[in-house]
C-alpha positions as a printed NumPy array, in Angstrom:
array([[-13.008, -38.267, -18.03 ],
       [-14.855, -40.632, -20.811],
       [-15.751, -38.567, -23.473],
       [-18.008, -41.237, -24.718],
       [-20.396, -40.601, -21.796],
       [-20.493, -36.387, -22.927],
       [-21.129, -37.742, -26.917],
       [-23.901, -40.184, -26.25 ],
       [-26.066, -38.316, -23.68 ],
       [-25.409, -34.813, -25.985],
       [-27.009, -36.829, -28.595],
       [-29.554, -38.712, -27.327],
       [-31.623, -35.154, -26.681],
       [-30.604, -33.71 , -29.852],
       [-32.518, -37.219, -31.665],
       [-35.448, -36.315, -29.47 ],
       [-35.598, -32.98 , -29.956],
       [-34.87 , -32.428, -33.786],
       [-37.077, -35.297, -34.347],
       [-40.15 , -33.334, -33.656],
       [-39.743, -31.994, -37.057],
       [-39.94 , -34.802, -39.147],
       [-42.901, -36.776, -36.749],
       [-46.7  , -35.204, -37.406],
       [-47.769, -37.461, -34.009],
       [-45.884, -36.56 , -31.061],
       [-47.841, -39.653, -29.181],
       [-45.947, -42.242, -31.893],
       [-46.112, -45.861, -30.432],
       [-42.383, -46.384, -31.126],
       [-41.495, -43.487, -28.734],
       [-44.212, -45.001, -26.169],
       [-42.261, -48.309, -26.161],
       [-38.71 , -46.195, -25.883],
       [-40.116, -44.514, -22.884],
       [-41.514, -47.612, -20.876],
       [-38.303, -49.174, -21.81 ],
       [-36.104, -46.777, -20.556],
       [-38.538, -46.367, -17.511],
       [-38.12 , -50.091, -16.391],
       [-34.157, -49.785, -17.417],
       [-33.678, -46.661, -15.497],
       [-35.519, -48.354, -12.168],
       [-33.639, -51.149, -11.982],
       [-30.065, -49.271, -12.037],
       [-31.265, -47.311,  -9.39 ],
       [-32.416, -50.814,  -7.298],
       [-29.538, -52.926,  -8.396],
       [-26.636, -49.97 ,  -8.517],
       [-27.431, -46.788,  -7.113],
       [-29.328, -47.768,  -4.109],
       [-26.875, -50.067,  -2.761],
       [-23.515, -48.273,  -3.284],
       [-25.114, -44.938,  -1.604],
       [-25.944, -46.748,   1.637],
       [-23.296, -48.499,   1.961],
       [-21.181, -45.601,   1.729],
       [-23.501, -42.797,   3.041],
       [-24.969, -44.864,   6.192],
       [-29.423, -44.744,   6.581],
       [-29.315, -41.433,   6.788],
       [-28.705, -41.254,   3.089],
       [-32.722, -42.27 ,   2.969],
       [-33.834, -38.914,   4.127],
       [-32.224, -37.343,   1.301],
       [-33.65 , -40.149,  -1.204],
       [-37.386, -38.921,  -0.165],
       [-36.2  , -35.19 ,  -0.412],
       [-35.091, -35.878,  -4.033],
       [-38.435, -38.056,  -4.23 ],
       [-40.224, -35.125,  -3.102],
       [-38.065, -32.346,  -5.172],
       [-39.115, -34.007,  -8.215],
       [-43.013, -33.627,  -7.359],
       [-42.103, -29.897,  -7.358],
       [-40.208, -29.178,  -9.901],
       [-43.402, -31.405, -12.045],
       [-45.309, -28.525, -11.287],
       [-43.304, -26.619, -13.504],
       [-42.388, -28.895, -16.052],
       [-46.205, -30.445, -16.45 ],
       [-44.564, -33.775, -16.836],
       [-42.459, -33.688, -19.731],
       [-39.316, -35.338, -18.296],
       [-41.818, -38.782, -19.042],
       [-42.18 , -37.418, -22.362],
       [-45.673, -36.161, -21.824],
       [-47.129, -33.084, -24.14 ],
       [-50.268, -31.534, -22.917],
       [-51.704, -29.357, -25.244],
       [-53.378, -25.974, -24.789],
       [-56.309, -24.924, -26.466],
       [-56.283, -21.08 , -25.887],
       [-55.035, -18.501, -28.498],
       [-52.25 , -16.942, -26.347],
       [-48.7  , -18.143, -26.912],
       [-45.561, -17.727, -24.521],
       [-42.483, -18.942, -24.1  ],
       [-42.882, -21.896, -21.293],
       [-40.22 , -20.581, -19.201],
       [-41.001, -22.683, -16.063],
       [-40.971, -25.833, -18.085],
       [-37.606, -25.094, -19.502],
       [-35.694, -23.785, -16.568],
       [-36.991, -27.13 , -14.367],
       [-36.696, -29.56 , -17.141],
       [-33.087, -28.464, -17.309],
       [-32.106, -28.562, -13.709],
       [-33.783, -32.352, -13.768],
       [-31.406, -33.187, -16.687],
       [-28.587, -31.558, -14.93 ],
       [-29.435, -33.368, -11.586],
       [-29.74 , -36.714, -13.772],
       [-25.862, -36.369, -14.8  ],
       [-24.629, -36.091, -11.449],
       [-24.643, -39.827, -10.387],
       [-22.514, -40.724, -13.599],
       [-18.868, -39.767, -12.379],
       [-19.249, -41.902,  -8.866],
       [-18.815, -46.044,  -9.302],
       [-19.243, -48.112, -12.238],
       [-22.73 , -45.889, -13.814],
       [-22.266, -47.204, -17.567],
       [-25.381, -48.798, -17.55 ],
       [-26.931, -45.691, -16.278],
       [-25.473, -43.85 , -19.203],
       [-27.843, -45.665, -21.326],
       [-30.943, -45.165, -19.324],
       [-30.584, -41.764, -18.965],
       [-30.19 , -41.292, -22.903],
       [-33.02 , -43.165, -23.991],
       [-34.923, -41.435, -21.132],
       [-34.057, -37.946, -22.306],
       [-35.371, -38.836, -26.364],
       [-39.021, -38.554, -25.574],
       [-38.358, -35.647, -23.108],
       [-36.39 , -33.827, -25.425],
       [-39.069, -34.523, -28.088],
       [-41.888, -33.166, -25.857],
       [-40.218, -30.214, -24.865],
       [-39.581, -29.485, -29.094],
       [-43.676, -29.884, -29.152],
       [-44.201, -27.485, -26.018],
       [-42.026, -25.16 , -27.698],
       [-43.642, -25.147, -31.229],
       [-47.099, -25.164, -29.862],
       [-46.107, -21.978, -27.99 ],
       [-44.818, -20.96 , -31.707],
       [-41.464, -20.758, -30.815],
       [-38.962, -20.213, -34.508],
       [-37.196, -23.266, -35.383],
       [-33.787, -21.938, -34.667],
       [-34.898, -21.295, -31.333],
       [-35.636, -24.393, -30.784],
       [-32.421, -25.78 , -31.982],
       [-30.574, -23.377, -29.545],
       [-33.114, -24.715, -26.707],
       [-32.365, -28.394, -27.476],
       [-28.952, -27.621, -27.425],
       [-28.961, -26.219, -23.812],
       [-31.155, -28.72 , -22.512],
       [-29.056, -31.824, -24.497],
       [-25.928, -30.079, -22.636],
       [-27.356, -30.009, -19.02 ],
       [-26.9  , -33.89 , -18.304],
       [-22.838, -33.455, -19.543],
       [-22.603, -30.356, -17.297],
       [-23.882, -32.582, -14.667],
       [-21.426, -35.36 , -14.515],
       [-18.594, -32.895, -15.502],
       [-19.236, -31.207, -12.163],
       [-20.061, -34.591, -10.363],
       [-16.654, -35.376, -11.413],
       [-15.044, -32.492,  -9.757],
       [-16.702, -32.112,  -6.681],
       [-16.193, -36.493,  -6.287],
       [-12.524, -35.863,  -6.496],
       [-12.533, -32.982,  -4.055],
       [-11.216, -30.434,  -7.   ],
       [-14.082, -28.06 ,  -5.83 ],
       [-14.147, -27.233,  -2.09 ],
       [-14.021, -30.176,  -0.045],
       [-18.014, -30.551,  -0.748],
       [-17.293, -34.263,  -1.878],
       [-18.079, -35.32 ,   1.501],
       [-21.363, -34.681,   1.078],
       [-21.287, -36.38 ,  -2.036],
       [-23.542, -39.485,  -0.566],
       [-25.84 , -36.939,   0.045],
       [-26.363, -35.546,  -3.417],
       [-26.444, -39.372,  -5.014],
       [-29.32 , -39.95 ,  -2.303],
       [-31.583, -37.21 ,  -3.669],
       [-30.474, -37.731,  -7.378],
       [-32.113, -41.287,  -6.378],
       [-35.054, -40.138,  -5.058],
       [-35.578, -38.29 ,  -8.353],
       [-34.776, -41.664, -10.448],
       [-37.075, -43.713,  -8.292],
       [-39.925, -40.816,  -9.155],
       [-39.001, -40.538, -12.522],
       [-39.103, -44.143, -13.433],
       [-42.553, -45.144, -11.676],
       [-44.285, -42.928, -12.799],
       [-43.269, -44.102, -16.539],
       [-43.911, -47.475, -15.856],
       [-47.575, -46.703, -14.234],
       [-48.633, -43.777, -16.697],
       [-47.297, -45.08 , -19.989],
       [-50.182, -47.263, -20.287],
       [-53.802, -46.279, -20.175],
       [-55.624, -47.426, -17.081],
       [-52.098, -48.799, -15.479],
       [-52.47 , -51.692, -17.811],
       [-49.536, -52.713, -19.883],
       [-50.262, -54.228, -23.737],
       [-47.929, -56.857, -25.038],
       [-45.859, -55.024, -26.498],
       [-45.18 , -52.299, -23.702],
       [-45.225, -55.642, -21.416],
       [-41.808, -56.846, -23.882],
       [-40.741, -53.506, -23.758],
       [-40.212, -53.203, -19.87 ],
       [-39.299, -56.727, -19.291],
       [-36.132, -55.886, -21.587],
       [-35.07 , -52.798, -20.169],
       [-35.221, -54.491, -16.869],
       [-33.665, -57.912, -18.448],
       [-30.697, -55.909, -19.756],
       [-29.837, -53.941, -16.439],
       [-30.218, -57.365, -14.562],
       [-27.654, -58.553, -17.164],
       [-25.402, -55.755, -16.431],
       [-25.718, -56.859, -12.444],
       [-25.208, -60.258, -13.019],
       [-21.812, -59.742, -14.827],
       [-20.078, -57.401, -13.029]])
């Protein structure tokens, strides 16, 4: 087990989240360019890595459950409202409750998202995810204190959520060494709809990071990096 792994994506939502208190604009440029970074970085792991290793291993019937996670993801979205791309739509009504749809399908996503780290050679992905989960951690701190949630609520929240990703690989781990059941033969099955959640995921950062589908320069830098980098990471393996 590489503790590393646990450490960095842990962290990476508990920047996002507890940053919310010390940023007044929750729509900051810098966490625009993280986002369509991370949205070009994630897509091409999931081209370059994820997508070959599952169908080599899993056969083409690994591609049914790549458009069931494809389509999963659509769902759970109507839950979430979008925030796993670090969206924040805001409400203008006077009634406040806890969003407990967004939290409970924002959390299985991240939990889903940790699942493909434990199988292969994922470091890259590591990365990805984490700068991913910064602006989604950061608009589900918004959601929350729009919906006047206390502050040390919202530290316990962040907390779950930043542990759901960990809990993810930990039991991707197990059930990939066949320590739970003998349910890691249908671990091809699992990495195909964790994929079909990635490929969702990352397009629609890439299209609706920019207004009108049109990238600015620096957005433009931003994704040809992220995908730059993982092409790197292909390249030198």
């Amino acid at each position: 087990m590489e503790f590393w792994k646990l450490i960095i994506l842990f962290a990476s939502c508990l920047l996002g989240g507890f940053a919310v208190f010390f940023f007044k604009n929750d729509n900051s440029q810098r966490l625009k360019l993280i986002l369509s970074f991370s949205g070009a970085y994630l897509f091409a792991i999931t081209v370059l890595h994820l997508i070959p290793e599952v169908y080599q291993d899993g056969g083409p019937s690994v591609g049914l459950f790549v458009l069931g996670g494809f389509l999963f993801q659509i769902v759970l979205e109507q839950f979430s409202e979008g925030i796993e791309h670090g969206h924040v739509h805001r409400h203008s009504h006077d009634h406040y409750a806890f969003p407990l749809g967004i939290m409970v399908s924002l959390c299985l996503h991240a939990f889903l998202e940790g699942m493909p780290l434990a199988q292969g050679h994922q470091n890259e992905l590591v990365f990805g995810i984490a700068l991913h989960h910064i602006p989604a951690a950061f608009a589900l701190a918004s959601v929350l204190l729009q919906n006047r949630v206390s502050r040390n609520q919202i530290y316990i929240l962040i907390v779950v959520f930043a542990l759901m990703t960990p809990a993810g690989y930990l039991l991707s781990g197990s059930i990939s060494r066949g320590s739970i059941g003998d349910i890691d033969a249908y671990f091809d099955k699992i990495m195909g709809i964790v994929i079909g959640i990635f490929l969702h995921i990352s397009t629609t950062i890439l299209f609706e990071s920019s207004v009108d589908h049109h990238f600015n320069k620096k957005k433009t830098v931003a994704v040809l990096a992220g995908t730059a980098i993982a092409l790197a990471g292909f390249l030198m393996k």
